[in-house]
N, C-alpha and C positions, 0 to 999 in steps of 0.2 A: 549454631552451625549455619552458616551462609547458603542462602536456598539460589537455584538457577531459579529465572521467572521470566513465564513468556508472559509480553506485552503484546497483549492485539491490537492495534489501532483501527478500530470500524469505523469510523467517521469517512465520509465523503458519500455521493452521491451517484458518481460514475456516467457524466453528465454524457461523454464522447458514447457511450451506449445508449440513448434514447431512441426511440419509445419504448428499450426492454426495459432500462434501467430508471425508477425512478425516484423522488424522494421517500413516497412510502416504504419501497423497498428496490433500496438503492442494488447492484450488481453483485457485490459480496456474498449475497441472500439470496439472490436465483440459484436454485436447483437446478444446474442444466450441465451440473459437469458431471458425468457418473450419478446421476441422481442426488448430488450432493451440491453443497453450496460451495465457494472459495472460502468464506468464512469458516465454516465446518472443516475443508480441507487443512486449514492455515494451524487449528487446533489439534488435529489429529497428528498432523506433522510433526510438533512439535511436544507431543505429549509425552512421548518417550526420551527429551532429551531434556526436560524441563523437571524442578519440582513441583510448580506451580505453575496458576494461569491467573491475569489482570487483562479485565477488555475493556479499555477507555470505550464509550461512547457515548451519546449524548439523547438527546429526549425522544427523538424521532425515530432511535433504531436500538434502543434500548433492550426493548422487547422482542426485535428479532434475534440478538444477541441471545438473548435468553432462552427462547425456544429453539433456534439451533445448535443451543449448546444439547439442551433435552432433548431430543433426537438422534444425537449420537450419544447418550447417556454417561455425562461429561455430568458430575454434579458440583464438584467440588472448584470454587474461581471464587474471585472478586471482581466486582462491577465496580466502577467509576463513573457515574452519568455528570458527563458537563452537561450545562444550561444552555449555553451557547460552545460552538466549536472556536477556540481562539487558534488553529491550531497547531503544528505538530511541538514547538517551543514547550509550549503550558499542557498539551496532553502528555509528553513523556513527563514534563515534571510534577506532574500528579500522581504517576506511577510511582516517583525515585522516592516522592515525600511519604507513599503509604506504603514501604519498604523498608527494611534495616539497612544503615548504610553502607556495610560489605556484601548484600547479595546484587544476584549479577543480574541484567535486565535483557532479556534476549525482543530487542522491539522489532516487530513484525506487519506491516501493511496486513488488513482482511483479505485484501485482493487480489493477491499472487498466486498464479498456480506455478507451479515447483516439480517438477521429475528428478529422477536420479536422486533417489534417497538418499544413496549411501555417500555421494557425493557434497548431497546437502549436507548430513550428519556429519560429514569432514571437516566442514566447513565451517559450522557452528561451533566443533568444538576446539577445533584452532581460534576461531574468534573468544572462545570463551576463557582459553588459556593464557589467552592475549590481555583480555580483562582481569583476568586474576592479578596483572604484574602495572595495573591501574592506566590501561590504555583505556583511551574509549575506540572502538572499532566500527570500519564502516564495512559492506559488503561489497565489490565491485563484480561486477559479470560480464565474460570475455563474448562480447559482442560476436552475433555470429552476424550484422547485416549490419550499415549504416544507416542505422534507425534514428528520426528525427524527434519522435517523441519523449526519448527519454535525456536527464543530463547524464553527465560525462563526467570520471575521473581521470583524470594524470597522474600514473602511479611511478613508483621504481622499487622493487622490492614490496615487502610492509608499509613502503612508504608513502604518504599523496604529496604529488609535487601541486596541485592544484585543482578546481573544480572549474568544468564548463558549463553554460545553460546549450539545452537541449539546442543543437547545431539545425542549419538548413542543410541541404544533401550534399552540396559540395564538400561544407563542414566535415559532417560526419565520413565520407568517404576518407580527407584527409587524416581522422581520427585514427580511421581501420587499418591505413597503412603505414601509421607512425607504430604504431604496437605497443603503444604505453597506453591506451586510453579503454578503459572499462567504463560499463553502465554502470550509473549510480543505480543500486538496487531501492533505495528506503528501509534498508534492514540494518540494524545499531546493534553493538552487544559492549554492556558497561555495568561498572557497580554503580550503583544509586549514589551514593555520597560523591564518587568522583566525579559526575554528571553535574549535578548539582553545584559540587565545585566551581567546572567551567563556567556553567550556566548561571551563579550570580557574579563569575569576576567578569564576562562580556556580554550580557545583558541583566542587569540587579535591578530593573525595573519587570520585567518578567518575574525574575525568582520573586522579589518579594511580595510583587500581587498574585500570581499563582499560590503562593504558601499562605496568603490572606484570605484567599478565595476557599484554599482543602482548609484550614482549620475554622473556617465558617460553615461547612458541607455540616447536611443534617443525613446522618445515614453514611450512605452511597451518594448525595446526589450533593451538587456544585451550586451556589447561589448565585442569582443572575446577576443579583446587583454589584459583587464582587466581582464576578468575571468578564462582566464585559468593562471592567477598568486593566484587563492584561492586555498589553499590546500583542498582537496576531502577528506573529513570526515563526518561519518554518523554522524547524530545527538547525536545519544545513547553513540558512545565514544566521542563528543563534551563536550556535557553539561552532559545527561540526568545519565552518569556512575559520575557521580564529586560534581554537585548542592547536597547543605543542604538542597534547596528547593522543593524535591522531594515527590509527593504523588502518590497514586496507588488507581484510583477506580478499585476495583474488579465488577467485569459486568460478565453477567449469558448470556445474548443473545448471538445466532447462528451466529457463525463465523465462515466465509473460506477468507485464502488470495488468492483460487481459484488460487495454486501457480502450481498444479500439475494435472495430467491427471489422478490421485485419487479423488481428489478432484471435479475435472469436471465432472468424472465416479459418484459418489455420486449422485450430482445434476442432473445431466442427469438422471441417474433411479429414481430418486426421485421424478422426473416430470414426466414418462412416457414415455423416452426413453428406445427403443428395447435393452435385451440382449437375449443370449441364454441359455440354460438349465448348460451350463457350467461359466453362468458369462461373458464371451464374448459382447465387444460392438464394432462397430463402428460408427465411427464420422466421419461425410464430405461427405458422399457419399450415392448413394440410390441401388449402385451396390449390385445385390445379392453377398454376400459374405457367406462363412462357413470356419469354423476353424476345422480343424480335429488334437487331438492329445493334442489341446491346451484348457489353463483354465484358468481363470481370465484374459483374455488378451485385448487389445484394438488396433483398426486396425486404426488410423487417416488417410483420405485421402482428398491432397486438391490438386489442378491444377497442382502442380509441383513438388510433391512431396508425399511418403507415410511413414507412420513409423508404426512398430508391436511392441508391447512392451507389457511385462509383468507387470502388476498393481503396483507388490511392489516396482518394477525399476524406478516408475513416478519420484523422484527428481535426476535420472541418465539423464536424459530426455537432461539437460543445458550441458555434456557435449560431446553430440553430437552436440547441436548448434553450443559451442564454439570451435569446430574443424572441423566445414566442410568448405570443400576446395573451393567450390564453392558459395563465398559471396553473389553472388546474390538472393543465395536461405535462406540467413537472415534476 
């Protein structure tokens, strides 16, 4: 009998939140939503619509992966540890390979926080009924702002007439009031074998070092020397921009890829976290702080580090990460 299987993808490091998020313990693994992690939340989520759980991730978060499963006393999963992240191409096709090829693969980002259950639950299992009939499906989400950080579908019905990269604001304004154009979420639902399918008729140098690399794995864990001969391609230009087999549930539920410290700012007041009469927050710390002069702004303060930034700068945030001199503080 052909199992549902959520896929979690934990890999990345959530660079656009630094100094909270790091590579030791990249965003997914902060406890700061309800006590809970994104990671933890992404599992619970999908617990009751899954028969199973696979969390791709890799050597550095391996172990978070693990202990937040045991915390929410989640015992039962498979682990997958890459060596190196090649990624999203060769982490989903690690899942599809240690799968039977009619079960369906519900692939999920760690990182998303998600409202409106019942919405969600709609949603999955139209995509999942969609995959039964050998679609592979994408997730789209009816933008509620013209938001610059995410890409862009072009839909009509089930259908995608095409894919956009992440728009400048004019862009994205244009987007909002054409009315065909959803967030690409990162959320996939497919049988293993028909993934796989696409995945060696338009990229066959992926499939078959990815499939050289799982059937060299000792255990759970991925060999380095195999894997860093798969070329690093996202999934979306893999298969998901190429496949005839292409459908689009459009889904209404509350979505953040909780990629930005707008995004966090959001939540955070939303829950009843302090700002001040100017918009001002800070995170990390219980020091009296005041902002004079400034507005909208956010002061993050952790053990080693602090950052000021102004709210509309959140997705400038990654390239400060990816130029400080001081590695240790990544």
């Amino acid at each position: 009998m052909p199992k549902i299987i959520n896929v979690i993808l934990s890999g990345g490091v959530g660079s656009r939140l630094w100094p909270l998020s790091r590579k030791h313990r990249p965003k997914q693994y902060l406890n700061i939503f309800g006590e809970k992690s994104l990671f933890q939340l992404t599992a619970i989520r999908n617990i009751s619509l899954c028969n199973s759980l696979t969390v791709i991730g890799n050597t550095d978060n391996f172990e978070l992966s693990s202990k937040a499963l045991q915390e929410i006393d989640i015992k039962q999963y498979q682990q997958i540890v890459e060596a190196s992240p090649r990624n999203t191409a060769a982490a989903i096709a690690f899942a599809a390979f240690s799968a039977d090829k009619d079960d369906i693969l519900l692939i999920t980002p760690s990182d998303h926080l998600i409202e409106d259950e019942d919405e969600y639950a709609r949603s999955v299992n139209e995509a999942i009924n969609l995959a039964k009939q050998d679609s592979i499906v994408t997730f789209g989400l009816v933008p509620t702002k013209p938001e610059t950080g995410f890409g862009y579908i072009q839909v009509k019905g089930n259908n995608v007439i095409g894919f956009r990269e992440k728009p400048n604001k004019e862009t994205a304004q244009e987007f909002i009031l054409k009315g065909d154009f959803l967030w690409n979420s990162g959320m996939f639902c497919f049988k293993a074998g028909i993934f796989l399918e696409e995945l060696k008729k338009y990229q066959p140098d992926v499939y078959i070092k990815s499939e050289i690399a799982f059937i060299a794995r000792n255990e759970n864990r991925l060999p380095i020397e195999e894997s860093m001969n798969i070329p690093s391609i996202s999934v979306d230009y893999a298969v998901m921009e190429k496949t005839d087999r292409l459908k689009v549930v459009k889904s209404n539920f509350k979505w953040s890829d909780m990629g930005s410290f707008e995004s966090l700012y959001s939540y955070l007041k939303k829950n009843g976290h302090p700002t001040d009469e100017y918009g001002n927050m800070v995170i990390g710390t219980s020091i009296h702080t005041e902002f004079l002069g400034l507005k909208k702004s956010i002061l993050v303060a952790t053990d080693d580090a602090i950052l000021v930034l102004k709210r509309e700068k959140s997705q400038k945030v990654k390239d400060i990460y990816e130029n400080l001199s001081d590695k240790k503080l990544t």
